[in-house]
C-alpha positions as CSV (number, residue, x, y, z in Angstrom):
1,X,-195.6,-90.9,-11.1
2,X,-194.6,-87.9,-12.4
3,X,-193.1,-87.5,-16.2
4,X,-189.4,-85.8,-16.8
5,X,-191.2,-82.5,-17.1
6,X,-193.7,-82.5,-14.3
7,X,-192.8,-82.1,-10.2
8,X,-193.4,-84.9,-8.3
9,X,-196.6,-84.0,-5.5
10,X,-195.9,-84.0,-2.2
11,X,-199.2,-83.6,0.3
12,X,-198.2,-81.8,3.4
13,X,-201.1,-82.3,6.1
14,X,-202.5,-79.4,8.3
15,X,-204.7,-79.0,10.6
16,X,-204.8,-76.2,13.4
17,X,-202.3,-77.7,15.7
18,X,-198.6,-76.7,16.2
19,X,-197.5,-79.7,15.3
20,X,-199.1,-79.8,11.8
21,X,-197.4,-75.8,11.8
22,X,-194.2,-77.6,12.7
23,X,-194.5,-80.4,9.8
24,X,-195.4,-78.0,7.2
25,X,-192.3,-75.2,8.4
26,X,-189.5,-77.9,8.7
27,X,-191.1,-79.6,5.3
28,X,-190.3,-76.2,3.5
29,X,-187.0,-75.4,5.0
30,X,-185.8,-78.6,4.1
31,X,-187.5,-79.5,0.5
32,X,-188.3,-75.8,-1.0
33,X,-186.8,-72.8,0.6
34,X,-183.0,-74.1,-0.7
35,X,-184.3,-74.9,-4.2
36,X,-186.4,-71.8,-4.9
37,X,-188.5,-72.7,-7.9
38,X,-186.2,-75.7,-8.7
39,X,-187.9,-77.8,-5.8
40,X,-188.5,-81.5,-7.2
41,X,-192.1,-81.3,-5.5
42,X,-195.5,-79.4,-6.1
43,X,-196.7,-78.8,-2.9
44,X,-200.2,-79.7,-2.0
45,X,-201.5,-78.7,1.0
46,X,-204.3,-80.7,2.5
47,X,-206.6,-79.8,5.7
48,X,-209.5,-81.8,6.7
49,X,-212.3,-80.2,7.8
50,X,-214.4,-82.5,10.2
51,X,-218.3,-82.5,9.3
52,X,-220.9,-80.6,11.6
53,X,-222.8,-84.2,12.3
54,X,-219.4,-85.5,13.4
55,X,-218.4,-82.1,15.7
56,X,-221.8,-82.4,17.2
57,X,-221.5,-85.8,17.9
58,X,-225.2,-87.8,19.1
59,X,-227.5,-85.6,17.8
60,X,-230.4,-84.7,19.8
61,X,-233.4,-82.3,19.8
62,X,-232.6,-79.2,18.3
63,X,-229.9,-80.6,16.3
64,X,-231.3,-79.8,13.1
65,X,-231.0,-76.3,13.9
66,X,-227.6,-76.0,15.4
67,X,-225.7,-78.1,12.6
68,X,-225.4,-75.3,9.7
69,X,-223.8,-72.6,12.9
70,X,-221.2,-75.8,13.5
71,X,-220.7,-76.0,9.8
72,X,-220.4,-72.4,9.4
73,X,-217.5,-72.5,12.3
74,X,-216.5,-75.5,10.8
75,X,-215.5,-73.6,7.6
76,X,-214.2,-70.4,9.3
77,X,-211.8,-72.8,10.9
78,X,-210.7,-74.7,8.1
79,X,-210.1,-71.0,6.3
80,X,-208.1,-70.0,9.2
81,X,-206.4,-72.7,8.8
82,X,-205.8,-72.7,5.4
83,X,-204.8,-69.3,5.6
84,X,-202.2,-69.7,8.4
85,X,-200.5,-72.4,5.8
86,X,-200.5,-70.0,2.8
87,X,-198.8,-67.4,4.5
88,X,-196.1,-70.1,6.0
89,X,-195.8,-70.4,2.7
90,X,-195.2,-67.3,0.9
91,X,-193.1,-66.3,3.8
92,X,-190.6,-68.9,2.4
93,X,-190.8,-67.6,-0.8
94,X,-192.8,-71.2,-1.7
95,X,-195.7,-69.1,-3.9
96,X,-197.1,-71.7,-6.0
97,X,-198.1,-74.5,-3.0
98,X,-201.9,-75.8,-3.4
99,X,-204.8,-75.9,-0.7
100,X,-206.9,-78.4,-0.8
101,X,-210.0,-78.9,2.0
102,X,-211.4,-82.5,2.3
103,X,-214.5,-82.6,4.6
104,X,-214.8,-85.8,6.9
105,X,-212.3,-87.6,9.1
106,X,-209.0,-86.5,8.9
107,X,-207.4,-90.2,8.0
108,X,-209.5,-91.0,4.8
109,X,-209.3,-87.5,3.9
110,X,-205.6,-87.6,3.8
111,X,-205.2,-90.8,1.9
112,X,-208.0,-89.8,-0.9
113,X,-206.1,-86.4,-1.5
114,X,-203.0,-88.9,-1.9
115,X,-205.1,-91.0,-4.7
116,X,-206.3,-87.7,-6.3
117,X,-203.4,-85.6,-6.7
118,X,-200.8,-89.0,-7.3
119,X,-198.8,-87.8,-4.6
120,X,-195.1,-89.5,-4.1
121,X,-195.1,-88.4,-0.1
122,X,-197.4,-87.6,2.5
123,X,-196.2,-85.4,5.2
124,X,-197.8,-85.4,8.4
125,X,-197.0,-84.1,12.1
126,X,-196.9,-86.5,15.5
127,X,-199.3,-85.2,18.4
128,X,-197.0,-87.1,20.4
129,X,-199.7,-89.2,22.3
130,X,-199.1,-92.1,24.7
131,X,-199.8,-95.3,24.0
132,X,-203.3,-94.9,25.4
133,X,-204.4,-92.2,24.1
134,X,-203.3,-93.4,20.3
135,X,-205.2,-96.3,21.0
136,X,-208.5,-94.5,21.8
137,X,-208.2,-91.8,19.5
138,X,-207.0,-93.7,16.8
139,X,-203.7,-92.2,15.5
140,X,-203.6,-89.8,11.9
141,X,-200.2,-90.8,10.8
142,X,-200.4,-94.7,11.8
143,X,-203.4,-95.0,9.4
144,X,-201.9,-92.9,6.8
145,X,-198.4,-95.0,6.6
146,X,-199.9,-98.3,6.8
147,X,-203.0,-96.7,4.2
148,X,-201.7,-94.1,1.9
149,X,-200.7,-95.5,-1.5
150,X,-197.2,-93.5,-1.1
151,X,-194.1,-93.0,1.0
152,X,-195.0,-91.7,4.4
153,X,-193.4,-89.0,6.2
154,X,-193.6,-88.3,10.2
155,X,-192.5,-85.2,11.2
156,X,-191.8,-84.6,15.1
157,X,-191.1,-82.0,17.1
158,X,-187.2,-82.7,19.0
159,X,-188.2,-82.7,22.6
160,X,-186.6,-79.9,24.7
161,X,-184.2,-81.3,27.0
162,X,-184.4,-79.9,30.4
C-alpha cells in the first residue's frame, strides 16, 4: 500500500479493442481529469502482448521461419496500441500515466503487473460475451477479480437503447 506521500497505483488494462478504449476514457474522466495532478492514483497502463508461438497457434513446417514476422507484428501492435493509450491520455491532461507491455496471455499478464507495481485497483473493460462464448474463451476480467491480489474494476459500455 501506498505511504502518506506516495499515490496509490491503479492498473488500467488495454488492449486494441473499444472496449478496453472505453475502460481507460471513462477511468480518466472519472479518477484524473477532475483532480488534475491531485489525482489519488499513479496510473499504470498495462497491455499484453500475446507471444508469436501462441498467435501462430500448432506450429507446423515452416514455422521457425514465420514466428520473428508474427513477433515483429506482434510488437508493432502492441506499440499501436500503447500509443493510442498515451495520447488518450495526454489529451486529458493525465501526462505522467505509465505503459507497461507484459508478453504472454493477457490474464497472468494482468495480475503479475498488479503484484509488481502494488497496485490498489485493476481496471479492465467487458467484451460483453454470452455465456458461451465466456466459457470457451475464458473470460479476462473473471480471472482477474477472482486472481488479482486487489480490488477489481469492470468497466462496461451502457447498451444503447433502441
Amino acid at each position: 500500500m501506498a505511504t502518506a506521500t506516495e499515490k496509490q497505483v491503479m492498473i488500467v488494462a488495454i488492449d486494441d479493442s473499444e472496449h478496453s478504449y472505453y475502460a481507460l476514457e471513462w477511468t480518466l474522466d472519472h479518477f484524473f481529469t477532475p483532480f488534475g495532478q491531485n489525482s489519488l492514483f499513479q496510473l499504470i497502463i498495462v497491455h499484453a502482448k500475446p507471444s508469436a508461438s501462441t498467435a501462430v497457434g500448432l506450429a507446423g513446417p515452416g514455422a521457425a521461419e514465420i514466428l520473428p514476422i508474427v513477433d515483429s507484428d506482434l510488437r508493432k501492435i502492441a506499440a499501436r496500441v500503447l500509443e493510442k493509450a498515451k495520447q488518450a491520455c495526454l489529451a486529458k491532461g493525465v501526462n505522467d500515466a505509465i505503459l507497461d507491455m507484459g508478453e504472454g496471455d493477457a490474464r497472468n499478464v494482468l495480475c503479475e503487473a498488479v503484484d509488481k507495481h502494488q497496485a490498489s485497483i485493476l481496471v479492465v473493460g467487458n467484451h460483453g460475451y454470452g455465456a458461451i462464448k465466456r466459457a470457451v474463451l475464458g473470460s479476462v476480467s473473471d480471472y482477474c477479480a477472482h486472481h488479482a491480489h486487489c480490488s477489481v474494476m469492470i468497466v462496461k459500455r451502457p447498451k444503447v437503447k433502441h
